[in-house]
C-alpha positions as CSV (number, residue, x, y, z in Angstrom):
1,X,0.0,0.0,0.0
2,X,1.5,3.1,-1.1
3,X,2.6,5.6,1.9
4,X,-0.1,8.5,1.2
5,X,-3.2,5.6,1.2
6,X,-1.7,4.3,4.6
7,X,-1.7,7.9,6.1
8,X,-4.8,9.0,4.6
9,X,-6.6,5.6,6.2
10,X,-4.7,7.1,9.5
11,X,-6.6,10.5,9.3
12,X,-10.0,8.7,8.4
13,X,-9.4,6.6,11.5
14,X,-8.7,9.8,13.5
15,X,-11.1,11.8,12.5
16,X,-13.8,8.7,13.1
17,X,-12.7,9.0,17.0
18,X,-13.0,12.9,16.7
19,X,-16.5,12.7,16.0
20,X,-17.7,9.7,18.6
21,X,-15.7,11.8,20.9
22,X,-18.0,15.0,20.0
23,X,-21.3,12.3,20.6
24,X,-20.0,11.1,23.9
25,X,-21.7,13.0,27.2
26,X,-18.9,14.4,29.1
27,X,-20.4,12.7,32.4
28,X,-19.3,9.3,30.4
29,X,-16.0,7.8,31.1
30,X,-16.3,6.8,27.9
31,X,-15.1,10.1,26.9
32,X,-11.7,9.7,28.8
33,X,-11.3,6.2,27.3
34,X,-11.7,7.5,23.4
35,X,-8.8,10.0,24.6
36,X,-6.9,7.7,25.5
37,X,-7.3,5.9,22.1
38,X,-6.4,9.2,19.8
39,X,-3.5,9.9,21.9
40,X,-2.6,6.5,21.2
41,X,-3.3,7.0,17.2
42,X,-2.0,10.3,17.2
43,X,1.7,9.6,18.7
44,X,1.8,6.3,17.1
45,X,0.8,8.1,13.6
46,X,3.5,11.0,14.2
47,X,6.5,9.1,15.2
48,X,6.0,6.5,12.0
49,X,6.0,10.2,9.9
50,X,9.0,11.5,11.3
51,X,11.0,8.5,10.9
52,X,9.9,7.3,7.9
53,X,7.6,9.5,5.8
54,X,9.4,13.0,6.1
55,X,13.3,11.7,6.0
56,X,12.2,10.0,2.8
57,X,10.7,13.2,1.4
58,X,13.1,15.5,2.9
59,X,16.1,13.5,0.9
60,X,14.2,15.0,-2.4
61,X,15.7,18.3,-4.0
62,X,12.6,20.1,-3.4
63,X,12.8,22.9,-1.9
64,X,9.0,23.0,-1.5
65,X,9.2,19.8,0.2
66,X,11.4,21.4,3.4
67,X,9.3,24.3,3.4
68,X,6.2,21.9,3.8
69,X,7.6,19.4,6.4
70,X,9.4,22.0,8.5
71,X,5.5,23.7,9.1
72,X,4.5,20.0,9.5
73,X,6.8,19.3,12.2
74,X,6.1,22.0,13.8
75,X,2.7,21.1,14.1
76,X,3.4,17.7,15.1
77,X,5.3,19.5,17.9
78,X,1.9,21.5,18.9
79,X,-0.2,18.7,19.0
80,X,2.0,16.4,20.8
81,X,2.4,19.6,23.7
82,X,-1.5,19.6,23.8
83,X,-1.7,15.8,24.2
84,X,0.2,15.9,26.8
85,X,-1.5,18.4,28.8
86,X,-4.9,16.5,27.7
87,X,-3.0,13.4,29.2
88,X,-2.8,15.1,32.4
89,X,-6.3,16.5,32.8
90,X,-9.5,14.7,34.3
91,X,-12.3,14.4,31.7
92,X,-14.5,15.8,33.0
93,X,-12.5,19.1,33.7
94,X,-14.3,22.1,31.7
95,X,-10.4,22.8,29.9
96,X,-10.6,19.1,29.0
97,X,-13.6,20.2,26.7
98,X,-11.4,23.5,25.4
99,X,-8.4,21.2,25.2
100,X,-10.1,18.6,22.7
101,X,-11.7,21.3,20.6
102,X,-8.6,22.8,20.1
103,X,-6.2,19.2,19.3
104,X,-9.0,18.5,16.8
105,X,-9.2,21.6,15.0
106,X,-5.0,21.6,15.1
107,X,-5.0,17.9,13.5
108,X,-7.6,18.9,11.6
109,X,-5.9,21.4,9.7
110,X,-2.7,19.2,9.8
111,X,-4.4,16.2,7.7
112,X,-5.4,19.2,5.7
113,X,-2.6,20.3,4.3
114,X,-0.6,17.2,4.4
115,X,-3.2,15.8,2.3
116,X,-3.4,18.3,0.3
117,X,0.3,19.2,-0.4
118,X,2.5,16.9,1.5
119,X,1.0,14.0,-0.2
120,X,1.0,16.0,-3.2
121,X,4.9,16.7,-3.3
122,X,5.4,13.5,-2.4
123,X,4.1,12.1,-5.9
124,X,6.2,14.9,-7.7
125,X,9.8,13.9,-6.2
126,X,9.2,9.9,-5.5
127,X,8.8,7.6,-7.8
128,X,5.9,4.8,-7.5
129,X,7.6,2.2,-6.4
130,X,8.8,4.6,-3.4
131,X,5.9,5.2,-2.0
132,X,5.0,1.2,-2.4
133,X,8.5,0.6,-0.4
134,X,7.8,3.3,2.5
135,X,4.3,2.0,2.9
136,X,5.5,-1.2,4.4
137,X,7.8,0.4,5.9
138,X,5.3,2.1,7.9
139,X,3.1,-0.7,7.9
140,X,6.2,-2.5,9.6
141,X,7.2,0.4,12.0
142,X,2.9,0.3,13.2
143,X,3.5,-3.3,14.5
144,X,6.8,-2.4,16.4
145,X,4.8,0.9,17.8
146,X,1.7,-0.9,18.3
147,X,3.1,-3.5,20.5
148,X,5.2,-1.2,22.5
149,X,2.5,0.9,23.2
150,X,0.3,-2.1,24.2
């Protein structure tokens, strides 16, 4: 599966816990639980990037391609310093509510524009069979991050 499919299935899968997080009742404990489960996705999702998504695209001579993953990683560092204040916080804590509104609307816009140029650079300045070979790469790097985080 080529690299962008595999992340784009990621964001689906993320933005499918955003919204039953929105249905949950904030009384529910359910509601901490799905948290726990998108911080999961979330740091298992950006670590598999940065060490094998953006390396691979940063090794192009695009110059376009820097530009885009340096505001990426960036953002990866935003969201990962709201997770861990989320991580921290009961759930049923009014800021909890503030906290989550803002992490989605950050990812949100990050799945944005990664799909939207990211993945779009990507096909420019890697060939096919690249984004075939770092798609099981990542598939690879999932199991290993999946089972540590277990």
């Amino acid at each position: 599966m080529k690299v962008t499919v595999l992340l784009r299935n990621d964001h689906e899968t993320l933005e499918g816990l955003f919204t039953r997080f929105k249905k949950v009742s904030s009384r529910n404990n359910e509601k901490r639980e799905l948290f726990s489960e998108i911080y999961r996705e979330i740091l298992i999702h950006s670590q598999m990037e940065a060490e094998v998504f953006y390396p691979a695209l940063a090794a192009t001579p695009s110059a376009r391609a820097a530009e885009l993953l340096s505001t990426a990683e960036q953002e990866h560092r935003a969201v990962e310093q709201l997770l861990q204040e989320l991580n921290g916080m009961n759930g049923s804590d009014k800021n909890f509510e503030v906290k989550m509104a803002k992490l989605m609307e950050d990812v949100g816009r990050h799945i944005k524009m990664e799909e939207e140029d990211i993945f779009d650079e990507a096909r420019k300045n890697l060939p096919e069979f690249r984004l075939e070979e770092l798609g099981l790469e990542m598939e690879d790097r999932r199991r290993i991050l999946t089972t540590i985080a277990a």
